[in-house]
C-alpha positions in Angstrom: 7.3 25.7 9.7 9.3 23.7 12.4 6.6 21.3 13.1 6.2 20.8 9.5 5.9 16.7 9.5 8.8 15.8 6.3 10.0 12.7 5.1 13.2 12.1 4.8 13.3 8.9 3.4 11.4 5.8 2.1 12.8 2.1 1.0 11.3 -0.9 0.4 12.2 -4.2 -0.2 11.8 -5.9 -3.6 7.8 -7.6 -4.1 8.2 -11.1 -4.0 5.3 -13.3 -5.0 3.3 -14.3 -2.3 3.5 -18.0 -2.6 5.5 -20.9 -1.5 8.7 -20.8 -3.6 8.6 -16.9 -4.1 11.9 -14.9 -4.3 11.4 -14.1 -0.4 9.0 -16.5 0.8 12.2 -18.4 2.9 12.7 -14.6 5.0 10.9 -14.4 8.2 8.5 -11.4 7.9 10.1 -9.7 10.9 13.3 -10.1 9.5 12.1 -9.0 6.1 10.7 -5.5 7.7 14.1 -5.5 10.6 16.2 -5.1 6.9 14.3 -2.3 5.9 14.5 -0.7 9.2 18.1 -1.2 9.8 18.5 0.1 5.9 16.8 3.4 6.3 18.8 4.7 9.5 21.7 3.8 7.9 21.2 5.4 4.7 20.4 8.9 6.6 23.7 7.8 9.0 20.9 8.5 12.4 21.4 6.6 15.4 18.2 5.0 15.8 18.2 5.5 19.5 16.9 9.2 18.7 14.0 7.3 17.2 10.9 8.2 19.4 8.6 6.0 18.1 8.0 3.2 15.2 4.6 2.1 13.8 4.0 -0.6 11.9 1.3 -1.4 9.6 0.1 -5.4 9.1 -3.2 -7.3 8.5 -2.4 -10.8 9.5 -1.2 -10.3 12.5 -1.4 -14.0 13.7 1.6 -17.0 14.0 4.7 -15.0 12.6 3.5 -12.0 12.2 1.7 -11.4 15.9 2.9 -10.2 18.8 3.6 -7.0 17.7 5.6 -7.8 14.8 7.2 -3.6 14.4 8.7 -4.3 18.1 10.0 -7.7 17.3 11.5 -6.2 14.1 13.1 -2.8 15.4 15.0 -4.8 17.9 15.7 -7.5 14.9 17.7 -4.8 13.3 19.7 -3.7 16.4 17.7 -0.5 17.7 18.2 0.2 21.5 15.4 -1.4 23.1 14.3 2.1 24.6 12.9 2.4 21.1 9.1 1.3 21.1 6.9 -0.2 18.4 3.7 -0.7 17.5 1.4 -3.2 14.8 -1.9 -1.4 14.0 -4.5 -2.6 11.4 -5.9 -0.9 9.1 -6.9 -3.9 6.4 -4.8 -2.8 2.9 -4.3 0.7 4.0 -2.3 -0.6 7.7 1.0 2.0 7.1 -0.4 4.4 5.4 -2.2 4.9 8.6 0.7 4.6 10.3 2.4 7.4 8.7 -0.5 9.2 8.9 -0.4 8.8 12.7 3.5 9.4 12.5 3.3 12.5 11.0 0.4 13.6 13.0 2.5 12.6 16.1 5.4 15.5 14.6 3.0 17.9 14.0 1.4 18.0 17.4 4.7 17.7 19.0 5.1 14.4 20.9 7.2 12.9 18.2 10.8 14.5 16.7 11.8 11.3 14.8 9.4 8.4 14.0 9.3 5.4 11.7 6.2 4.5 9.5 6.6 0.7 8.2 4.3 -2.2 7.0 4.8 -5.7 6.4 3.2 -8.5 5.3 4.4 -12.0 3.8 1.9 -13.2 2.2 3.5 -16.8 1.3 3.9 -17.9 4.8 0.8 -16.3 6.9 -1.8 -16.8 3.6 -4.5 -13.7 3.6 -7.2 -14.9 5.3 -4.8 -16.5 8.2 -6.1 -14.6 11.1 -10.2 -15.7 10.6 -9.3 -19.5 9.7 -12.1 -21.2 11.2 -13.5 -18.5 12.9 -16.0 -16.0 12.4 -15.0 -12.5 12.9 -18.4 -11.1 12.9 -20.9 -11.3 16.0 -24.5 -11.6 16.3 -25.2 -7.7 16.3 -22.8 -7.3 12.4 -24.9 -10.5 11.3 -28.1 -8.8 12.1 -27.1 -5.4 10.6 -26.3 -7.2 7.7 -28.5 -9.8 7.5 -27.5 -10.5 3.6 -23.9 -11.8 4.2 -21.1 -9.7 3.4 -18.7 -10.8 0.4 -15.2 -10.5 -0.2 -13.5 -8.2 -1.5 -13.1 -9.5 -5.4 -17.0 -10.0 -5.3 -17.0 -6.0 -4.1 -14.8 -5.4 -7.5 -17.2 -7.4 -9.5 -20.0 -5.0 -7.9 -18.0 -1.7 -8.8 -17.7 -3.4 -12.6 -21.7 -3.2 -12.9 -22.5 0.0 -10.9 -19.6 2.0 -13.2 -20.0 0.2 -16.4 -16.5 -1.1 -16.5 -16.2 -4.1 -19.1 -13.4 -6.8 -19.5 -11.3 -5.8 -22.0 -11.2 -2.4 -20.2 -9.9 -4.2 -16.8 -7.2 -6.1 -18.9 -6.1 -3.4 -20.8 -5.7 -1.2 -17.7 -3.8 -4.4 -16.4 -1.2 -5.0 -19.1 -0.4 -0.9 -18.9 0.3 -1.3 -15.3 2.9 -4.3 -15.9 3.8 -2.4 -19.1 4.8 1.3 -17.1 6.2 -0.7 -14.2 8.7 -2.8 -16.5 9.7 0.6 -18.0 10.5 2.1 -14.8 12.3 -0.7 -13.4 14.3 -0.8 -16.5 14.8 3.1 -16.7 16.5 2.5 -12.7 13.4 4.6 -11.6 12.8 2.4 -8.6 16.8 2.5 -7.8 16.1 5.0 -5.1 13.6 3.1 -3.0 14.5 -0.4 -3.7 17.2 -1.9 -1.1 18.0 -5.6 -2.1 17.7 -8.8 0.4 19.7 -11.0 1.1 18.1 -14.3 1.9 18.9 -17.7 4.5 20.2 -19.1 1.6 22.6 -16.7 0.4 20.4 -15.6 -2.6 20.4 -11.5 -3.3 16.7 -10.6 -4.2 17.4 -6.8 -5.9 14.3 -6.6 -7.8 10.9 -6.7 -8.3 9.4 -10.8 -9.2 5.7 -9.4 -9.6 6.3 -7.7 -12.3 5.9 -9.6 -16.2 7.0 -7.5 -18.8 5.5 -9.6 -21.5 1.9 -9.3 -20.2 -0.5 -8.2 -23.0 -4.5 -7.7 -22.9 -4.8 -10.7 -25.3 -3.0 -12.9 -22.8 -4.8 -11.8 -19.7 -8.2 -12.9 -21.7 -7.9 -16.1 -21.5 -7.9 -16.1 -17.7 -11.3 -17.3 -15.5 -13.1 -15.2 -13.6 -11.6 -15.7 -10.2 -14.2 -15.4 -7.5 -17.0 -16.8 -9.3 -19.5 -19.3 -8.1 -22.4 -21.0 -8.0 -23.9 -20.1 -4.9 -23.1 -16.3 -5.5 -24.4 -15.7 -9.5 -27.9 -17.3 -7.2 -27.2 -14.0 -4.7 -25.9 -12.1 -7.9 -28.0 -13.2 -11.0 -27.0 -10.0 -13.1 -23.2 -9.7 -12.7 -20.9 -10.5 -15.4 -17.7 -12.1 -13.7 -15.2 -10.3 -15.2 -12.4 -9.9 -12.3 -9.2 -12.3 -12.6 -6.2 -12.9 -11.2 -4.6 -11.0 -14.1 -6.7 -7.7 -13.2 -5.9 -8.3 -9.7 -3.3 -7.7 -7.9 -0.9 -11.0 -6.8 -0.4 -12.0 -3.2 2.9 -10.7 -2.3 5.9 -10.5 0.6 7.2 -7.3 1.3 8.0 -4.5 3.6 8.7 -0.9 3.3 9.4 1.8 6.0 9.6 5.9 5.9 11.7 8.4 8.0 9.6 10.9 9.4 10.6 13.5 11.6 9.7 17.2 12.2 11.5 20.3 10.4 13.4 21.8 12.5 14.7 17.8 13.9 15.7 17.3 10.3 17.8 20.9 10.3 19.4 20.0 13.8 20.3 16.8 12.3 21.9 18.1 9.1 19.1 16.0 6.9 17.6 17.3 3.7 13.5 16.8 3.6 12.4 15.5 0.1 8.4 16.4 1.1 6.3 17.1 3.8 3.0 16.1 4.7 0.4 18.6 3.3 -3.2 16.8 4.2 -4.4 13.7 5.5 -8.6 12.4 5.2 -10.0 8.5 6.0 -13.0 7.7 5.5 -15.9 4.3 6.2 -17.8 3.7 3.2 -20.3 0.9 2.1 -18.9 -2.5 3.4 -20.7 -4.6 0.7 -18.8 -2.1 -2.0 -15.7 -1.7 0.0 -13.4 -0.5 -2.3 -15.1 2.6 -3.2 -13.6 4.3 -0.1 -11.0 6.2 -2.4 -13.8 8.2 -4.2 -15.1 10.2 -1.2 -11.7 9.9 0.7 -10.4 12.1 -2.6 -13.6 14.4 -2.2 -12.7 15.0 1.5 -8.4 15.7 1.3 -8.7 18.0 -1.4 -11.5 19.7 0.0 -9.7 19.9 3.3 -6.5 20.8 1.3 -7.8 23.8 -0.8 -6.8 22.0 -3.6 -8.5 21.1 -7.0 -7.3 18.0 -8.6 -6.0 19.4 -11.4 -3.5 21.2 -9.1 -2.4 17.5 -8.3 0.7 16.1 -10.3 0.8 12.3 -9.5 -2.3 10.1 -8.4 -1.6 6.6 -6.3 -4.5 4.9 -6.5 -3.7 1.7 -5.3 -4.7 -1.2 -8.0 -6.0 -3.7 -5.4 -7.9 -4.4 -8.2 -8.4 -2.8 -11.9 -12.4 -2.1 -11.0 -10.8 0.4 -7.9 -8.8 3.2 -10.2 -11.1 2.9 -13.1 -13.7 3.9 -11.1 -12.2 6.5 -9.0 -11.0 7.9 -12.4 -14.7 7.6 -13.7 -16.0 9.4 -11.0 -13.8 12.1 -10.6 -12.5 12.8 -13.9 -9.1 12.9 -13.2 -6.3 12.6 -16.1 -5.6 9.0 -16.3 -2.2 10.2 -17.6 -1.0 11.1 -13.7 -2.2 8.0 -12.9 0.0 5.2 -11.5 2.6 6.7 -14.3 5.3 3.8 -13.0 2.5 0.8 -12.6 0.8 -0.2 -9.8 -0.2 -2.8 -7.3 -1.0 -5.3 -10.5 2.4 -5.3 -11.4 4.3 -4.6 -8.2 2.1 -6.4 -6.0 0.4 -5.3 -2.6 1.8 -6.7 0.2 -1.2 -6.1 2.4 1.1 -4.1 5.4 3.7 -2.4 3.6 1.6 -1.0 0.8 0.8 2.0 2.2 4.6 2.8 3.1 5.6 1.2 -0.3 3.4 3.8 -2.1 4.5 6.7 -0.3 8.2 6.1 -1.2 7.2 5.6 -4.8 4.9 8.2 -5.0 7.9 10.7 -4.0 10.2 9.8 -6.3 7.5 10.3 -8.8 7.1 13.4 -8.2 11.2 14.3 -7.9 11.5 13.0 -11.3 8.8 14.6 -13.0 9.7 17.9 -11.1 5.9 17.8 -9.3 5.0 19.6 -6.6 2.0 18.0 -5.3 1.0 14.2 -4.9 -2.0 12.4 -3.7 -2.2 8.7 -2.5 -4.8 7.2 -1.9 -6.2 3.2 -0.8 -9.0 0.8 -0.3 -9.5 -1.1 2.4 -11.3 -3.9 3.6 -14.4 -3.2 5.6 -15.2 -0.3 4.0 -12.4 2.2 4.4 -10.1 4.5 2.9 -7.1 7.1 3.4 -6.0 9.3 1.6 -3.0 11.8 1.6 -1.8 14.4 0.1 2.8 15.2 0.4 4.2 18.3 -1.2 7.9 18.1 -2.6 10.5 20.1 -1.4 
């Protein structure tokens, strides 16, 4: 159909880790997304002024990365400043909302081209930059919730006990993610999405620094529990910390942006499609267990999409933590074998604002390689949130 919403193409930048001294911890996050945006028009040889619209996902939107940080960037990497932008927030799920909204944009008709992007550097605007010394909540949250929310890590030590999920099982499920991700990368499977950066100092940053091949359950057992305390095993007397920085996924820099336009655009424009967007759900869930989002997210898209999950090739469940996809595959008893099949957020980090976009690109060429016709992504999110998506490969 000519309003069909297809994606054209998808890049991202190499994860960096999320720290000072990280491979791209010295690149200005709007400059780190204005490469990626400059990178995908040029690949598809489209004068960006035919560019109706860009959003841009990103959760610390404060210091560097405020002020809308998707205008600052588009006009970074040279678009016409007729082209406008715009930041929106979704917590971990920020640009897969945004091409979500991008694609819903093609479908009703307002948008021909648009960009879907996220960024988020993680080493210079730490998470948690946006709410230093300030309370986010008011009164009327503080009185619904009269108990104290936690953070998120404390919400994965929660899944572990309400699913069963011991410690050896998050590690193991940790090493396979570095353990498939280091096969891809060396296989050239990320070749397609990857674009390299170059940074202030002249140093080219071409792949992934997240990812630790030698990772192995036996090493990861010897880390701490990372979000215990004293304070919370008095709120949470029966939980078994079990949730590291090994099962976790690392803070990270990165950006990522997609090329959405409608089908008949692309035709005009002599593009090929690689997928369009089949179905899109989000949904609020429990805020004290808020990464459980994905599980009725999943329930909603496929009912919404006809589909079964079986009829599913490739699940990306993002691995904000190993509690998250162990449960969701508890739950639903999907086959852990489509599952993250070239590693996940453990291994190639989560970059809070280009996640979303960063799946989506891998997610396709997932399903190119293995010749699938149907994918589903879905993501967490703080608060209590989730999207999900389903893309069919053309």
């Amino acid at each position: 159909m000519s309003n069909d919403a297809v994606i054209v193409d998808v890049v991202r930048t190499p994860s960096g880790r999320g720290k000072p001294g990280g491979a791209l911890s010295c690149v200005h996050p709007a400059d780190l997304l204005a490469g990626v945006l400059a990178e995908l028009v040029a690949r598809s040889d489209l004068d960006p002024a035919l560019v109706d619209d860009v959003i841009g996902g990103c959760v610390s939107q404060v210091g560097e990365q405020s002020s809308n940080i998707t205008r600052t960037a588009l006009l970074s990497a040279g678009f016409p400043d007729s082209v406008p932008g715009t930041t929106i927030d979704r917590q971990c799920g920020s640009s897969q909302q945004a091409a979500t909204f991008a694609a819903q944009g093609v479908i009703a008709g307002h948008y021909d081209v648009v960009i879907a992007c996220g960024v988020e550097s993680m080493s210079r605007m730490p998470l948690g930059s946006a709410t230093t010394g300030q309370d986010p909540f008011g009164i009327l949250m503080h009185e619904r919730y009269p108990n104290g929310l936690v953070s998120q890590g404390v919400s994965a030590e929660l899944i572990n006990a309400q699913w069963g999920l011991g410690r050896d099982e998050l590690d193991e499920f940790a090493a396979r993610s570095h353990r498939l991700a280091a096969s891809a990368g060396e296989k050239g499977r990320f070749a397609r999405e990857l674009i390299s950066v170059t940074t202030p100092d002249g140093t080219l940053v071409s792949v992934d620094e997240t990812i630790r091949a030698g990772t192995t359950i036996e090493t990861l057992a010897g880390l701490k529990p990372a979000f215990y305390s004293e304070k919370l095993a008095v709120r949470f007397p029966d939980l078994d910390w079990k949730v590291t920085a090994g099962n976790s996924s690392p803070l990270t820099d990165g950006a990522s942006a997609a090329l959405i336009m409608s089908a008949s655009r692309a035709a005009t424009l002599g593009l090929t499609p690689r997928a369009r967007f089949h179905s899109f759900a989000v949904t609020g869930s429990d805020p004290l267990l808020m990464l459980t989002g994905v599980i009725p997210a999943t329930r909603r898209i496929l009912g919404r999409a006809g589909l079964s999950l079986d009829e599913i090739d490739v699940y990306e469940v993002n691995e904000a933590f190993a509690s998250v996809p162990l449960a969701w595959l508890r739950e639903l008893g999907a086959d852990p074998g489509k599952l993250n099949p070239w590693g996940g957020a453990i291994a190639l980090g989560h970059a809070l604002g280009s996640t979303g976009t960063r799946l989506l690109g891998t997610l396709l060429n997932e399903l190119e390689s293995g010749g699938g016709r149907f994918g589903l992504q879905t993501m967490c999110e703080g608060g209590g949130m989730a999207n999900a998506t389903i893309i069919e490969r053309l």
